[in-house]
N, C-alpha and C positions, 0 to 999 in steps of 0.2 A: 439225641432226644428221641426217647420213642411213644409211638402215638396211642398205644393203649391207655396209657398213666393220664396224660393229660385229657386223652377224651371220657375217663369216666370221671375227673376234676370237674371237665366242663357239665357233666350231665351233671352231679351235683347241683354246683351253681344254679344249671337250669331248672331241677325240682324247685328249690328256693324262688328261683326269681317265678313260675308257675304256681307255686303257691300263693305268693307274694299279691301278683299279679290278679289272680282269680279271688283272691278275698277282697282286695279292692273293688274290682267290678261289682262282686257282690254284694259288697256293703252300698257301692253309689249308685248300682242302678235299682238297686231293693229301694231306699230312699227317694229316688227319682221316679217309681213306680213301672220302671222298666226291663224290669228281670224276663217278664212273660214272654219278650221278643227278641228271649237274647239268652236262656237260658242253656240248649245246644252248645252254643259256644263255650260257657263256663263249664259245662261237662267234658269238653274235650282238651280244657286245659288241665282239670281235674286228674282226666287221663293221661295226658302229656307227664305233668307232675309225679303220678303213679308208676309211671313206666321211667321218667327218668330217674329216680329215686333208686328203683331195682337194678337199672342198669349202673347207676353210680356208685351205691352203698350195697343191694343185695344179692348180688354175684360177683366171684372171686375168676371169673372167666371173662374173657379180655373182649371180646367178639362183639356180646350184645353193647356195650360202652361205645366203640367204635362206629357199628351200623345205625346205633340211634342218634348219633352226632350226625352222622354221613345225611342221615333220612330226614331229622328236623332241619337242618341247614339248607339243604334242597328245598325242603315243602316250603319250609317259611320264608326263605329269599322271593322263591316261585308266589308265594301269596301275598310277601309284603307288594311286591311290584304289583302282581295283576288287581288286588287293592283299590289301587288307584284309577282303575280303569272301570269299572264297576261298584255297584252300592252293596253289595254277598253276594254269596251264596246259599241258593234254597230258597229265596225270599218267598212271602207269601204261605209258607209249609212251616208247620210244627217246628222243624228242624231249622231252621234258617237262622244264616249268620251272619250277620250284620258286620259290613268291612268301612267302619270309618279312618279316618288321617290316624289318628291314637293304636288303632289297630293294626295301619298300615306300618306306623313307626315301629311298634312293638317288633312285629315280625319281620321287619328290614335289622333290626338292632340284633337282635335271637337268633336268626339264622347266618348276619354277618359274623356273628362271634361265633357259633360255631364253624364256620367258614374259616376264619382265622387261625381257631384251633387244629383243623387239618391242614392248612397249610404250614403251622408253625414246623411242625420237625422236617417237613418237605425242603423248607427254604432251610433251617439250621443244616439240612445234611447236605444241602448244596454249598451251601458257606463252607463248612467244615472240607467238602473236594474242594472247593478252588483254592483254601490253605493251604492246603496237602502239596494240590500242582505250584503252587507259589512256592514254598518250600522246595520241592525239587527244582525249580526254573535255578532257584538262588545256590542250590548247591554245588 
């Protein structure tokens, strides 16, 4: 299994789910009159979305797929945790991003799947040697 394929699969997915994800926010906090302390953050899913989209559908080159799995799965594991220890980032400033439980899950859930995704052909190519050496132990 090689890891280009599957990690522009996953960026896909993660446009979709970033899409997904940002039009809710925005439909429930526009409704809840809470967009104004929170709107940053739907901008950088916006972007999230924008750049995974490019990396999944708009280039035929393997590279950007890969580095943006590697880089979302980092940031957002790193954010779902610290999340939890903290109320955002920025608070108080134009820009601040409000880290509630729903946020922290989000980002625990999006960066463990992309997680996953790099380790899938890591672990399939180690199964496939230890076949291999099995096979020869048996022959």
């Amino acid at each position: 299994m090689e890891l280009a394929p599957v990690c522009r699969s996953f960026c896909r997915y993660a446009a979709v789910v970033f899409v997904g994800i940002t039009a809710y926010t925005l439909a429930t906090k526009s409704l809840a009159g809470r967009l104004a302390g929170d709107w940053f953050h739907s901008l950088l899913h916006i972007g999230s979305a924008t750049l995974a989209a490019y990396t999944g559908w708009g280039t035929q080159r393997r590279t950007p797929a890969v580095l943006f799995t590697v880089l979302l799965s980092a940031v957002y594991l790193g954010l779902g945790v610290f999340g939890w220890f903290v109320d955002g980032l920025f608070l108080g400033t134009p820009v601040a991003i409000p880290l509630g439980p729903p946020d922290n899950v989000f980002h625990l859930l999006l960066g463990g799947a992309g997680a996953v995704v790099l380790a899938g052909p890591l672990w399939a190519g180690r199964r496939k040697g230890a076949r291999e050496g099995a096979n020869r132990l048996a022959s």
